[in-house]
C-alpha positions in Angstrom: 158.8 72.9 138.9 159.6 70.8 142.3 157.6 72.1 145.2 157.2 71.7 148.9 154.8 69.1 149.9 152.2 71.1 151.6 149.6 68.0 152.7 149.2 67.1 156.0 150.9 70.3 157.5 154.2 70.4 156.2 154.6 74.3 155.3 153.5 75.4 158.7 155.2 72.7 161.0 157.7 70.5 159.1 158.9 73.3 157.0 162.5 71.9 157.2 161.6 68.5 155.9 159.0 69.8 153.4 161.8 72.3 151.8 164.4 69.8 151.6 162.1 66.4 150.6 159.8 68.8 148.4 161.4 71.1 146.5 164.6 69.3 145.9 162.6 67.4 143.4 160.9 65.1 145.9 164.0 63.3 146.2 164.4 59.8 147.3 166.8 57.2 148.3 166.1 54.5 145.3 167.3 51.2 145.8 168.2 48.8 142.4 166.9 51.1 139.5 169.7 51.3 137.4 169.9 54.3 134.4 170.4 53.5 131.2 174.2 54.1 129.9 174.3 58.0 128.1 175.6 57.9 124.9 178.3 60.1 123.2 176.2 62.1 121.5 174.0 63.2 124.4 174.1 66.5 126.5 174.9 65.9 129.6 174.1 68.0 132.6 175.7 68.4 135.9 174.6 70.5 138.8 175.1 70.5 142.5 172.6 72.9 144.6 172.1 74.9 148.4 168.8 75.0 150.0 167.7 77.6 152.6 165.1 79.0 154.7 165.0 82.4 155.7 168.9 82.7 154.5 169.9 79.9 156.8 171.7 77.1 154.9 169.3 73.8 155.5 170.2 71.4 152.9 172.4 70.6 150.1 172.5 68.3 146.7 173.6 66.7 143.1 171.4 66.0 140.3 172.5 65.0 136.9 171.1 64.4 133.7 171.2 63.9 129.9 168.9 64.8 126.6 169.5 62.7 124.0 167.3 63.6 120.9 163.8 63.6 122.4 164.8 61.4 125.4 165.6 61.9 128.8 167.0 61.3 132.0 167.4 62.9 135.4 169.2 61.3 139.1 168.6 63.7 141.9 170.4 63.5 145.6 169.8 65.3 148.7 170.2 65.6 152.2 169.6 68.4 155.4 173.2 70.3 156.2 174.3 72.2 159.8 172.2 72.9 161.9 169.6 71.6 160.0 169.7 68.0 161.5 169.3 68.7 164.6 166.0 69.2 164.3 165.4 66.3 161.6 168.1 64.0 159.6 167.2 63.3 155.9 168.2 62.2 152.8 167.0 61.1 149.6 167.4 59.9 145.6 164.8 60.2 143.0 164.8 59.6 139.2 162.7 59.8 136.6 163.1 59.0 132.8 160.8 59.5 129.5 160.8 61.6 126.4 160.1 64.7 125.4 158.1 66.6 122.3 157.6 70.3 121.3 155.1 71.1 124.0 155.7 68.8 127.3 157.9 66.4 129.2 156.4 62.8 128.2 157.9 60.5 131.6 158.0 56.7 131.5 159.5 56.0 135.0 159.5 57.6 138.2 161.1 56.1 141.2 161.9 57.8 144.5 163.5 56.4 148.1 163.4 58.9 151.0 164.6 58.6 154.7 164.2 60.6 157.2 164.4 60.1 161.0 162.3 56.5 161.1 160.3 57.1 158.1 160.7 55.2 155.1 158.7 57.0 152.0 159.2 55.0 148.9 157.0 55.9 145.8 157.0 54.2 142.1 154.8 55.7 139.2 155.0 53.8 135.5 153.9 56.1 133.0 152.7 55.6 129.0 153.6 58.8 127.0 152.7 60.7 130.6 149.6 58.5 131.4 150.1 56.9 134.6 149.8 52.8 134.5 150.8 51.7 137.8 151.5 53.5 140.6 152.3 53.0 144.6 153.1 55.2 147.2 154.2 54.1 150.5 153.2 54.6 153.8 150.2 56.0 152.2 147.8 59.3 152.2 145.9 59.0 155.7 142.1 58.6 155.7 139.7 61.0 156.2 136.3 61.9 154.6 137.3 65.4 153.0 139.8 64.1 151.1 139.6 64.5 147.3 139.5 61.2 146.0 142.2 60.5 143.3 140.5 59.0 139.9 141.5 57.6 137.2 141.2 60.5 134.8 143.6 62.9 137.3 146.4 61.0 136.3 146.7 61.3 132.7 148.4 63.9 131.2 150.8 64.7 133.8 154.5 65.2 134.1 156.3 63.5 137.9 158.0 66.2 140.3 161.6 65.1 138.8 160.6 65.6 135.0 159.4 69.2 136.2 163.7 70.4 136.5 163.6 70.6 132.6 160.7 71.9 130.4 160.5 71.3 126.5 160.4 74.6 124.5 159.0 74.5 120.1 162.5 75.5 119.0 166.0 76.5 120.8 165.0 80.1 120.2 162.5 79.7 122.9 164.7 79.0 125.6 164.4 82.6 126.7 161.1 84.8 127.3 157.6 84.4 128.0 157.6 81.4 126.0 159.3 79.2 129.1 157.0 80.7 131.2 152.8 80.4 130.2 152.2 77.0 130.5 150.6 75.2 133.8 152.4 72.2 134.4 149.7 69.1 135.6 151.8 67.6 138.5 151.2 63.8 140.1 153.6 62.7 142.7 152.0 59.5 143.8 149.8 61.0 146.4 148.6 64.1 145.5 147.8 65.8 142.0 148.1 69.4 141.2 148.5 72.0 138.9 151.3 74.8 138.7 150.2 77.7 137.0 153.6 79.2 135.8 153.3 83.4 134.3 156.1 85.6 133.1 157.6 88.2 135.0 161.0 88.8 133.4 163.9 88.4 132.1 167.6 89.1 133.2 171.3 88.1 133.6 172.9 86.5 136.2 176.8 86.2 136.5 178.8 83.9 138.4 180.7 84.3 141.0 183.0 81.7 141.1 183.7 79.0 139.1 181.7 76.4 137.8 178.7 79.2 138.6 176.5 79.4 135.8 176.3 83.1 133.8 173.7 83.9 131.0 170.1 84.7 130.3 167.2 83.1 132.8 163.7 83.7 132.6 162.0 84.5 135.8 158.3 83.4 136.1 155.6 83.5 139.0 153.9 80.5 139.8 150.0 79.9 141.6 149.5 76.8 143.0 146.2 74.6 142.6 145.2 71.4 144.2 143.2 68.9 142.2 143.2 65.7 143.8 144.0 63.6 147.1 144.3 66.9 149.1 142.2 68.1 152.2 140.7 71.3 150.8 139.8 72.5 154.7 143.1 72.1 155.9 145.2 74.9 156.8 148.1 74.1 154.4 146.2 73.5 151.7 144.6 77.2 151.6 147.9 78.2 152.6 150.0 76.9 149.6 147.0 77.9 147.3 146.9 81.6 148.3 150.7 81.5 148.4 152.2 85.0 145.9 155.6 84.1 147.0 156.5 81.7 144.4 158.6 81.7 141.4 160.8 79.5 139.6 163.6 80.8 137.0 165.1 78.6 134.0 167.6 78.5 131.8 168.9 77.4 128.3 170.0 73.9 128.4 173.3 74.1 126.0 171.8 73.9 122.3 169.3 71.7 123.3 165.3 72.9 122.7 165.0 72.8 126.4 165.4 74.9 129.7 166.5 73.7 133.1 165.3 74.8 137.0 167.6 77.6 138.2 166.3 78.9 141.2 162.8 78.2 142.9 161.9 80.4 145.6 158.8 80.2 148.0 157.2 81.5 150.9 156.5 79.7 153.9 155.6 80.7 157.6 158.9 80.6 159.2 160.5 82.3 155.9 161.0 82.3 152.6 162.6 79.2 151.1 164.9 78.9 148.0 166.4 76.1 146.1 169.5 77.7 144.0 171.9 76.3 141.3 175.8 76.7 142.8 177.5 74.9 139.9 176.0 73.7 136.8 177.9 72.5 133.7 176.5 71.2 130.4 178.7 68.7 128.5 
């Protein structure tokens, strides 16, 4: 589950650039990093997606991706939309590759290549069955002595904010339920680490409304967000995000494939609640 970057103040005063850079899976401008070909037999996914705060149209991208038996791949693009970049101009790429088993994404790679006005926020993360080798994030965290210092041990186990757009599920039966939904998923994005606590709240139907518009099952769950390292736990944005009950993520079956896909993440912030939304989304 992609999130807004809360640390160093973004929910309560850079809530445009935190909805946009954050929750559209981090995304990044990446420069070189080429994917590797898809093959025939893969399931390919193609989605393009709106972004808003407090109903007002911010933002807007692509992100595609493919499952090939256990292994996957995921290319994500955004950029701020009307009146929007007035106030800030950004736009990014981000990808992210790995494998997947029965129980949790397994990423290999994570590269992402953001602009936005004069800043230049590039971050790489090499990963071993989701045990981070070699990382580097740039410009870096700023220094202060409450900061939770990131070790060693915070960064195994743990899945990068691209990987978070698809979950694994045991079997394609799963795809639908409480099953997608009581897990906590142990996020590292370079900087920070943290853990998203995802419950089950329901399950419905949404239909399209035009074409292209996905229609079928999705499983709506709550989230509860908890910092674990490289965070400021005095700071405003940090209680903020942590006693934040407006947030909640919905998925949905990818094809026949034994995993589920982001729909819809939805979050409340100071100047209104934000939501990323699928508009199109087509499985091939």
């Amino acid at each position: 589950m992609p999130i807004v970057r809360t640390c160093g103040g973004a929910v309560q005063t850079r809530s445009v650039r935190a909805g946009l850079l954050g929750a559209c899976f981090c995304a990044g401008l990446t420069g070189g990093v080429v994917l590797t070909p898809v093959l025939a037999d893969a399931t390919e996914i193609e989605a393009t997606f709106g972004i808003s705060i407090a109903g007002i149209p911010v933002g807007k991208g692509s992100a595609k991706a493919s499952v090939n038996g256990r292994k996957y791949e995921i290319d994500a693009f955004a950029k701020t939309s009307g009146v929007s970049k007035l106030f800030i101009d950004s736009k990014g790429r981000a990808i992210s590759k790995g494998r997947f088993n029965s129980k949790t994404m397994l990423p290999t790679m994570y590269a992402l290549n953001s602009k936005e006005d004069k800043i230049h926020n590039v971050v790489q993360i090499a990963m071993r069955s989701g045990n981070v080798s070699d990382f580097s994030a740039s410009p870096p965290v700023s220094k202060h002595k409450d900061r939770i210092p990131l070790k060693r041990v915070h960064t195994r186990g743990i899945i990068d904010p691209l990987s978070s757009l698809l979950m694994s599920v045991r079997s394609p039966k799963d795809r639908v339920g409480k099953t997608v939904c009581d897990r906590t998923i142990r996020m590292f994005d370079g900087r920070w680490r943290y853990n998203i606590e995802l419950y089950y709240k329901s399950t419905d139907t949404v239909k399209g409304s035009y074409h292209g518009a996905y229609s079928g099952p999705v499983t709506k769950c709550g989230a509860r967000f908890r910092f674990v390292a490289g965070h400021r736990p005095n700071k405003a944005s940090t209680k903020f995000m942590e006693s934040n009950k407006d947030l909640e993520a919905w998925f949905i079956p990818v094809a026949d494939e034994p995993v589920v896909a982001v729909y819809r993440i939805q979050m409340g912030t100071n100047i209104g609640r934000f939501v990323l939304q699928a508009r199109e989304i087509q499985f091939n």
